[in-house]
N, C-alpha and C positions, 0 to 999 in steps of 0.2 A: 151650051145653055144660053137661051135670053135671057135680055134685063127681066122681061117680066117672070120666066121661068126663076130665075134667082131669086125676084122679090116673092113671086108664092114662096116657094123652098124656107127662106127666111123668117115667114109670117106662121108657117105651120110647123117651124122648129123652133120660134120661141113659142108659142103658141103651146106647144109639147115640153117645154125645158122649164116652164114656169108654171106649167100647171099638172101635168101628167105625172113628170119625171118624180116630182118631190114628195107624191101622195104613193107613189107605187114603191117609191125604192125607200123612203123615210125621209127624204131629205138630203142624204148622204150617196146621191148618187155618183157615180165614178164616169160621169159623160157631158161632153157638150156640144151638143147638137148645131148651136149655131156657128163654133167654129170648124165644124164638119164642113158646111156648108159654104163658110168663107172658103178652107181652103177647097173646095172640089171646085167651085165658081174660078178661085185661080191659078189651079192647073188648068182647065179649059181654058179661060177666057183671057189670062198672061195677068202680070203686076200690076196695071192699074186698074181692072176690074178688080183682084183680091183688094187693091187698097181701099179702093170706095165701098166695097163688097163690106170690109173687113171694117170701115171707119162707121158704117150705117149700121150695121149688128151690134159693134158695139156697145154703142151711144142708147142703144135701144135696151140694151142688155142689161145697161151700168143703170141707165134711167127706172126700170120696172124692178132691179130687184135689190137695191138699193148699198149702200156704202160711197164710193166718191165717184162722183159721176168722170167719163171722162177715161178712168185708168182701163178698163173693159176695150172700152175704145180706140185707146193708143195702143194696144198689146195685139187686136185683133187686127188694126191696121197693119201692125210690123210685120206678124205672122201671112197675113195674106199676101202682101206684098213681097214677103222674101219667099212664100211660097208660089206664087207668079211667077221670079225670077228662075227658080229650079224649075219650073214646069216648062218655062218656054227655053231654058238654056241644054236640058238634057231631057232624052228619051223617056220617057214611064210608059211603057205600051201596058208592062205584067201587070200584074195584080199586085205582086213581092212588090213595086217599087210604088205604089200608090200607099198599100199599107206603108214604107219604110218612111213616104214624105208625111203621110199624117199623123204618124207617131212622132216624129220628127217635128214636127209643127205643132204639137201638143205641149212635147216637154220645152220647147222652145218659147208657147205663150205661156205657161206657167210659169218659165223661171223670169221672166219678161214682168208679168204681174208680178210677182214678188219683190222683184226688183226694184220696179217705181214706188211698190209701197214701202220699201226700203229708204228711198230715196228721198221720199215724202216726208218721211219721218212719222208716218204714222203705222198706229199698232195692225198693221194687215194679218192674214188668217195664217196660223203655221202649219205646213202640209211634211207630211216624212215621206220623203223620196219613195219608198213604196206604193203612198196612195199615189205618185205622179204617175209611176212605172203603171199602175191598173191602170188610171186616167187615159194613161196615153196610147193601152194596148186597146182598151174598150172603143175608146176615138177609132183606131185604125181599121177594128172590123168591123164595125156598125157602119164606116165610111165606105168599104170594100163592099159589104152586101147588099148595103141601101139602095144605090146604082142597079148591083143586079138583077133586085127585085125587083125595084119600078121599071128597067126597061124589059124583066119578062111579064109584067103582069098584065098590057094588053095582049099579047098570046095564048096569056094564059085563060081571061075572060073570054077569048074566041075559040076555044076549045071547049070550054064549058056550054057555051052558047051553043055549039053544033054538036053536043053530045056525048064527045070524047070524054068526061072526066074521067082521069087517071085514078083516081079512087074510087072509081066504080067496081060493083061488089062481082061484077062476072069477070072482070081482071085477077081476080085471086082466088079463085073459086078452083080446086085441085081435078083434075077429073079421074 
């Protein structure tokens, strides 16, 4: 991924996370799109893309939807960065192991949030391990698909283009 490939990515998953996400699911959605995106930026791209990746999302994150600006930030930073380092230090070719770092990177910036707001001494949000467990399995296959549908979807439009759509009615038509 480019910088610029990252910053669209970035622009059209907050873009969906503060405006889509909250109206479709109630509010209580069990996902977050922009640190999908940090960490897939650093596995590609190693640690100090995830960090800047991860310090720029946040900042942005913490800024538009409000509470302490800043903790979004420093969580998304840690996460992207220590997911940098597992990306460039060990193999992820499968699937299995891209889902295992984003679940993994999930329940790691939540407990990371929690944490500083611990720290802060202020009254942060109380989540039951369960909803992290959703959190962190929705993270890892929205992560895992996302990928494969944008890179089959120009295939996909050049097939429609010349004809071929696979939903066509004389594909299923019995003789």
């Amino acid at each position: 991924m480019k910088t610029i490939q990252i910053m669209v990515l970035l622009a059209v998953a907050l873009l969906v996370q503060t405006t889509l996400v909250p109206v479709v699911a109630g509010g209580g959605a069990p996902i977050d799109l922009i640190l999908i995106v940090v960490v897939l930026a650093a596995l590609q791209r190693g640690p100090i893309v995830g960090l800047w990746t991860g310090t720029f999302a946040g900042l942005l994150q913490g800024g538009l939807s409000g509470g302490i600006i800043g903790v979004s930030g420093l969580t998304k930073t840690i996460t992207g960065f220590i997911a940098g380092v597992v990306g460039s230090r060990f193999i992820l070719g499968t699937i299995w192991h891209r889902l295992a770092v984003l679940m993994a990177a999930s329940f790691l910036h939540t407990f990371c949030y929690l944490g500083i707001y611990t720290l802060i001494g202020s009254e942060g949000p109380a989540v039951p391990i369960s909803a992290v467990a959703v959190q962190a399995t929705v993270n890892g296959v929205v992560g895992v698909v996302a990928p494969l549908v944008i890179g089959a979807a120009p295939g996909m439009t050049d097939r429609f283009r010349q004809g071929r759509n696979p939903l066509s009615r004389r594909r299923w038509i019995m003789s």
